[in-house]
N, C-alpha and C positions, 0 to 999 in steps of 0.2 A: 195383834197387828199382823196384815199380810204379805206374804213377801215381796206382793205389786206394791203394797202403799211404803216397805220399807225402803224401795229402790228407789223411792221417790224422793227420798233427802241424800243431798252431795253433802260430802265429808268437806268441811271448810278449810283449807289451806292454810299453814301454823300461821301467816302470817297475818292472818285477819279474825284470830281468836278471841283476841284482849286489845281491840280496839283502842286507842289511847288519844285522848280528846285535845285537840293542838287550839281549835279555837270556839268562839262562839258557834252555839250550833253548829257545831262539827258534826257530819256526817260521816265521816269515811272511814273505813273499815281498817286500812293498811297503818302500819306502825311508821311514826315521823322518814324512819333511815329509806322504807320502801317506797313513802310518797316522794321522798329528795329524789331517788333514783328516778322514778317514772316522770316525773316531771325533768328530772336532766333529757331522758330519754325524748320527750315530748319537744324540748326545746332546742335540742342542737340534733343537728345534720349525722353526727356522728362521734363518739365516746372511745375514746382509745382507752386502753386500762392504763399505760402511762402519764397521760394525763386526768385521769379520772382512778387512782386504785380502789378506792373505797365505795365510789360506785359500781366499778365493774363487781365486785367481788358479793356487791347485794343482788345487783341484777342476774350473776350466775347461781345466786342460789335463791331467790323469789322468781327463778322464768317463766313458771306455770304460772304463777299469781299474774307476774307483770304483762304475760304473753296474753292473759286471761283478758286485764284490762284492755290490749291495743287490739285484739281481735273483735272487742264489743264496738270498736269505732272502726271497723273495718281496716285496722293495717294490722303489719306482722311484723313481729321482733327477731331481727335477723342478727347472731351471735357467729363472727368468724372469728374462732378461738386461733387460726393459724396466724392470722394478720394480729388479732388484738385489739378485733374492733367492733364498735354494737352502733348498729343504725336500723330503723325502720322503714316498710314499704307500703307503698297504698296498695288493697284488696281492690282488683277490677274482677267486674262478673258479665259475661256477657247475659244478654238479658235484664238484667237487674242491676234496678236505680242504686247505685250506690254513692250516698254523700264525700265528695271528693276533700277530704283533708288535708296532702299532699299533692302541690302541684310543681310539673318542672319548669322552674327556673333557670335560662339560658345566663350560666356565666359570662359576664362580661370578655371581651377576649383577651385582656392584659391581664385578667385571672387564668385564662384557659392557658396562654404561654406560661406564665406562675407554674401551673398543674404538669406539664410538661417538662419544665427544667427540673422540676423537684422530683418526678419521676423519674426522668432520667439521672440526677444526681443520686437517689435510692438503688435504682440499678447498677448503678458503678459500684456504690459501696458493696452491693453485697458482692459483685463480683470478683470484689478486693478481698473477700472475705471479712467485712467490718459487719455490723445489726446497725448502725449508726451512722447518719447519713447527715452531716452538716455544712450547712456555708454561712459566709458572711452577707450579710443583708445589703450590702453597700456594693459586694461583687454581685450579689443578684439583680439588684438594680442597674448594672451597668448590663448584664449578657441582658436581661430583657429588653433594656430600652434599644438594643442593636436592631430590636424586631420590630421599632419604629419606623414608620414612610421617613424617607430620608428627607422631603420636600418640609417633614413637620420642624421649625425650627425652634420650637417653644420647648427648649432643652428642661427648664424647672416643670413648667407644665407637664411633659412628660414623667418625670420624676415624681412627682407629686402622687398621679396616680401609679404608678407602680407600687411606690407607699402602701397606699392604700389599699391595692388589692389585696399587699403582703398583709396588710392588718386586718383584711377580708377572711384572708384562706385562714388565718390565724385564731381568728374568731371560733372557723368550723373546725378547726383542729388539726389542719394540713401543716402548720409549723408549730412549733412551741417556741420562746426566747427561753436561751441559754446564757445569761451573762451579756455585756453592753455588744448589740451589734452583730449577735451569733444566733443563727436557728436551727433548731433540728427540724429533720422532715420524718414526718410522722406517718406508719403503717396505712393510715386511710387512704397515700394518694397510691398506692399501690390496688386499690378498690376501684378508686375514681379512675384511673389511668392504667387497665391490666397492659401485660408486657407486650401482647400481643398488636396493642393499638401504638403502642409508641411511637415508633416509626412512621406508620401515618398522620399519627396527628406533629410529627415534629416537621415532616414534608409539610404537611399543610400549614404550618407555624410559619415557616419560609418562604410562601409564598405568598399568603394573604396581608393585608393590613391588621395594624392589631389591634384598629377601632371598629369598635363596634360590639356586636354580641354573639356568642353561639349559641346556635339556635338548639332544642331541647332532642333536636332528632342528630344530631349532630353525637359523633360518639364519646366526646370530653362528659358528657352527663350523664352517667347511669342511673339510672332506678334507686338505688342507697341513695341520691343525694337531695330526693323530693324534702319541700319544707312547708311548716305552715305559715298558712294564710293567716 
């Protein structure tokens, strides 16, 4: 054999050595624990290792593998070991058609006050010196709905969705429940909301009405927070 034709085989990755067969005609190469990850990876906005330990802890050691797979669809696997959090980004190329996977989604705006207060509560903690950033669900519901038109008088209406949003942000992993009534605020919105935007978007919190949507150019949305279609 020559040494052009031996350069021609890649060395396969441990984790796709001993393929192990999950279903009918199973195709795929990666072992159950690395498809659970990549598929976590696939379906949420963003994976804290707090709430995910046992996938963070697959995804840091299959990154070539996993980084392998979301490069072949055009995104990339972005790993901030400082915050403690793993989320994906769509590949744009200029020139070249690339299949859009992730698209941004303008948060609702009683999500984007959510994204605000709970950055700003994160900040204070750490300023206090705490890692841990908690409030009551019932007090958050009360400071956001102050950010209601004062003309709205459909007091439950309003409440309802804030609800909602909280079981929104919660979904993507911006709070966790802690016992009846209590959330932590989780290292993502510190992604979502750098320190540097706070300020402005709490001005602008203050000003605007809090129906409606924010738009994807609007700076509450970064790039980490694209989802699929």
């Amino acid at each position: 054999m020559t040494s052009s034709s031996a350069d021609a085989f890649v060395t396969v990755p441990p984790a796709e050595e001993t393929p192990e067969v999950c279903f009918d005609h199973d195709r795929g190469v990666l072992e159950p624990h690395v498809r659970r990850a990549l598929a976590l990876i696939m379906q949420r906005r963003f994976i804290a290792r707090s709430a995910h330990p046992t996938e963070w802890a697959t995804i840091l050691e299959e990154e070539a593998v996993l980084q392998s797979r979301l490069n072949d669809m055009f995104l990339t696997l972005v790993i901030d070991r400082n915050y403690e959090v793993i989320y994906k980004e769509q590949v744009r190329l200029d020139g070249i058609h690339v299949p859009i996977l992730l698209r941004d989604e303008p948060y609702r705006r009683v999500e984007a006050v959510l994204l605000v207060q709970a950055r700003a509560l994160r900040r204070r903690a750490t300023l206090e010196g705490s890692t841990t950033a908690v409030v009551d669900s019932e007090d958050l519901v009360d400071l956001v709905q102050s950010f209601f038109d004062t003309s709205d008088t459909n007091l439950a209406g309003q409440q309802n969705e804030i609800k909602a949003g909280i079981a929104q942000l919660t979904r993507e992993g911006v709070f966790s429940e802690v016992g009846s009534g209590r959330l932590v605020v989780s290292p993502v919105v510190d992604i979502i909301v750098p320190v540097e935007r706070l300020r402005e978007l709490s001005q602008w919190c203050e000003q605007d009405s809090i129906h409606g949507t924010v738009d994807a150019e609007d700076d509450e949305h970064e790039e980490g927070q694209d989802d699929v279609h």
